[in-house]
N, C-alpha and C positions, 0 to 999 in steps of 0.2 A: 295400504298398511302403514300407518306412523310408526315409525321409529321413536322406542323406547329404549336409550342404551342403558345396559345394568350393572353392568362395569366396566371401570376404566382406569386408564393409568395417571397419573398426576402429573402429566402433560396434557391431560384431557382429549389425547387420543383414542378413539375408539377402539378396541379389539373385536370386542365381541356384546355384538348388539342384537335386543329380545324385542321382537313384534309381535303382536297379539290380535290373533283374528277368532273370535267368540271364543272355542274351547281347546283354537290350535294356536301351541306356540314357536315360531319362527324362530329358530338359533342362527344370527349370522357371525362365521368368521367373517371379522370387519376389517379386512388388511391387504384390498386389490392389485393395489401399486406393487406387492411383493406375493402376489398369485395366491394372497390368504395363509399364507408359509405362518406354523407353527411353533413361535417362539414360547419358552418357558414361560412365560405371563401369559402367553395367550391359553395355553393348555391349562393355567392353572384358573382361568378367568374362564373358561368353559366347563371346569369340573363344578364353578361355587354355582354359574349359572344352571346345570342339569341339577344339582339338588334342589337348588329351590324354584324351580321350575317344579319338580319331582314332588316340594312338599306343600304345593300349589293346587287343593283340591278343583279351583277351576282349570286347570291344564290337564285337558284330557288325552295330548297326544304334540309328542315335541315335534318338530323337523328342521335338523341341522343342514345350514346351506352356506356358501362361499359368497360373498360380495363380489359385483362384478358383473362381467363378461367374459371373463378367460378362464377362470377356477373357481374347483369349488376349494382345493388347499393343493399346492405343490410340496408337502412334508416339511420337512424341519428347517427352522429357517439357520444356514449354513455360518451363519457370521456367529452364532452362538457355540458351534460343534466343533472348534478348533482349539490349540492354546490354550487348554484348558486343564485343571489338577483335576487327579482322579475322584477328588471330591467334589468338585465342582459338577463334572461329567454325572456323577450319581444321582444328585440334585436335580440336572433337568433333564434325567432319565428317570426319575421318578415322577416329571410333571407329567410324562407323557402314558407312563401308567396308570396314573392318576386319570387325566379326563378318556382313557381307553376304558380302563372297569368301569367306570362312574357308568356311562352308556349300557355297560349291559346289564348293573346291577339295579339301576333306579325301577322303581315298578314302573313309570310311567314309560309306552310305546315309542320307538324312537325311529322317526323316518329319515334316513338320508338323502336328499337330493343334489340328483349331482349332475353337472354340467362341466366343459371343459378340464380343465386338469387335474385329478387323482392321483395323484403320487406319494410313497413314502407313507409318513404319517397322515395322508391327507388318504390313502388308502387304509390304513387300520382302521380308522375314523368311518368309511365307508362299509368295512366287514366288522366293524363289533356294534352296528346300528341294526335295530330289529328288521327293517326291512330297507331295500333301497332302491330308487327309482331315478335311471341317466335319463337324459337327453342323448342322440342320437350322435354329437360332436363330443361325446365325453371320451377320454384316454385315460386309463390305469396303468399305473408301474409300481417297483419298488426297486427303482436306478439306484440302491446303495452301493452295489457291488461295484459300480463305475466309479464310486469313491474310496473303494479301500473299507468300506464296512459291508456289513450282513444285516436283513431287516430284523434284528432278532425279535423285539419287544411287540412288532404289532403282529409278527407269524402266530404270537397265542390264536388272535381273532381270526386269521387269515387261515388257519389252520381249521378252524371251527365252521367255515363257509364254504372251501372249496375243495375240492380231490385233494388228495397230499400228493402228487405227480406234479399238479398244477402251479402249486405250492411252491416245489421245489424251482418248477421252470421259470416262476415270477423271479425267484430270489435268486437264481444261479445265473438268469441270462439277464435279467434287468428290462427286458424289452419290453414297449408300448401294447396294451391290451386296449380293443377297441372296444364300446361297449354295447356291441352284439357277444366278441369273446364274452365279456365279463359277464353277460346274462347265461349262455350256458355254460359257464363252469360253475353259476351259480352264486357270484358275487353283488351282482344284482338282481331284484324283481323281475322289473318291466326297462324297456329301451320304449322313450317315444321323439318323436321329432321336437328339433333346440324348444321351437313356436308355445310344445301344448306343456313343457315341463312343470310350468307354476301351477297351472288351471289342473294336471291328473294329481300331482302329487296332492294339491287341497283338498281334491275328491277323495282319496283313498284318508289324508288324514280327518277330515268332516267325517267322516263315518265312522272311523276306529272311536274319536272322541266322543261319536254320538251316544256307545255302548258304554254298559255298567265300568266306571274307572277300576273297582276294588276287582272285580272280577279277569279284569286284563292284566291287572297289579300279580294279581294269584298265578294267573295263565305264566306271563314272561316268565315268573321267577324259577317253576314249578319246568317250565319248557327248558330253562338255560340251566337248572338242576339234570333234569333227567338226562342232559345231552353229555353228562361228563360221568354216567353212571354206566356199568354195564346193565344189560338188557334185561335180566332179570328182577332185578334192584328198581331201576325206572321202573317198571311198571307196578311194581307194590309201591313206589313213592308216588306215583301218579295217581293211583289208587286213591290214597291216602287225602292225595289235596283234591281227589274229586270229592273224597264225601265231606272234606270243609265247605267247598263249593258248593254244594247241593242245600248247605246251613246256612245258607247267606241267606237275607233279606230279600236280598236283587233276584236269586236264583227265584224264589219264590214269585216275587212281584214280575219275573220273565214268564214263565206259566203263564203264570195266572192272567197277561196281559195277551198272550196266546188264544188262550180262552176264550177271552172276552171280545178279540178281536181288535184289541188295540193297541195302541204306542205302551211301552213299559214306560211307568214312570220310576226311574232309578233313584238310590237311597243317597242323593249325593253327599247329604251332611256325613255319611259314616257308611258308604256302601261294603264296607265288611262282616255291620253287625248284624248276630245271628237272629236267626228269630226266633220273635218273645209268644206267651202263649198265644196270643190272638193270630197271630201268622200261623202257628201251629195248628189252632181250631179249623180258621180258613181255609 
């Protein structure tokens, strides 16, 4: 995979570098030496990357990963979190809200891959990603409390993935979560061995990308909607963006390729739009 970096700092340090393999795009934190740690540029240099990633009709499916061998992000990098005015603190507490929503609001699917250490922010980053998939050597915490803080800002997401029991025992005790824990409370997918991590994660993204983009665009948004809805509501909103769904183009040419027994060929220049009479005859 070439390394294509897409932004950078005017030291021409890397942070955060974009590789492109056909319809999947590689998000690396690029900052090994300090375990991928999450400095205010970095966070804000991963939010410009998921949108235009995001308004990249050939990117059919992201996966955010750590450089390295040790992490995928150990949270916030510490040398920024101290000494600092209450305005300053807002600032790059807002970077980190920033590339947290971005992740779950963009339509395009976002894979986490994660190896070695998860911590902190580098744990939000893992629970507000659509799906995510460790390696066998990977560790989750949220060790703020050993510093005199609370995870407050990434608990939104963390709160959205796991039991609230769970929740609370991340944040209150700090301790290391292996990731077997983290696959059944539900923080992660799949656990596979350090070896097969690159080769499953491409498989499960090659296939998410293979499928209609607009139609997955529809799904996330419609899915990360109804998950903040009570249960009645979701389901007349779901309702609602099924029968968009069913007016799509794609929805159409998915049938119909059913039928026929063959590959769908998706509407990629514009797979939202509905269809015109001749779909309708069809």
């Amino acid at each position: 995979m070439p390394a294509v970096p897409q932004t950078q700092q005017a030291t021409d340090e890397p942070l955060v570098v974009v590789r492109r393999e056909a319809r999947v795009a590689w998000l690396v934190i690029d900052r090994p030496e300090v375990h991928n740690a999450l400095s205010t540029a970095t966070n804000h240099l991963l939010r410009a990357s998921l949108e235009e990633l995001d308004a990249d009709p050939a990117v059919g499916c992201i996966v955010i990963r750590g450089a390295g061998e040790r992490s995928f992000s150990a949270g916030a990098d510490l040398r920024e979190v101290s000494g600092k005015s209450a305005e300053q603190l807002q600032t790059e507490f807002d970077s980190i809200v920033s590339s947290t929503e971005t992740m779950r609001t963009i339509g395009t699917p976002v894979i986490a891959a994660v190896h070695g250490y998860a911590f902190g922010g580098g744990l939000g980053l893992v629970a507000a990603a659509d799906l995510a998939i460790a390696s066998e050597d990977a560790l989750f915490a949220t060790p703020e409390i050993t510093l005199g803080r609370f995870p407050l800002i990434i608990s939104a997401a963390i709160l959205r993935s796991v039991p609230e029991k769970k929740a609370f025992e991340m944040a209150f005790t700090g301790r290391r979560f292996t990731a077997a824990e983290a696959r059944d409370m539900g923080l992660v997918n799949t656990v596979v061995p350090r070896e097969c991590l690159w080769d499953d994660v491409r498989g499960v993204a090659d296939t998410i990308s293979s499928y209609s983009s607009g139609v997955l665009r529809m799904g996330k948004q419609a899915l990360h909607q109804a998950a903040d809805m009570e249960f009645r509501q979701s389901l007349q909103h779901l309702r609602n963006v099924l029968t968009l769904n069913a007016l799509t183009a794609d929805s159409a040419e998915g049938v119909q390729a059913f039928l026929e027994r063959r590959k769908p060929r998706w509407n990629a220049a514009d797979p939202d739009a509905p269809l015109d009479e001749g779909d309708v005859a069809r």
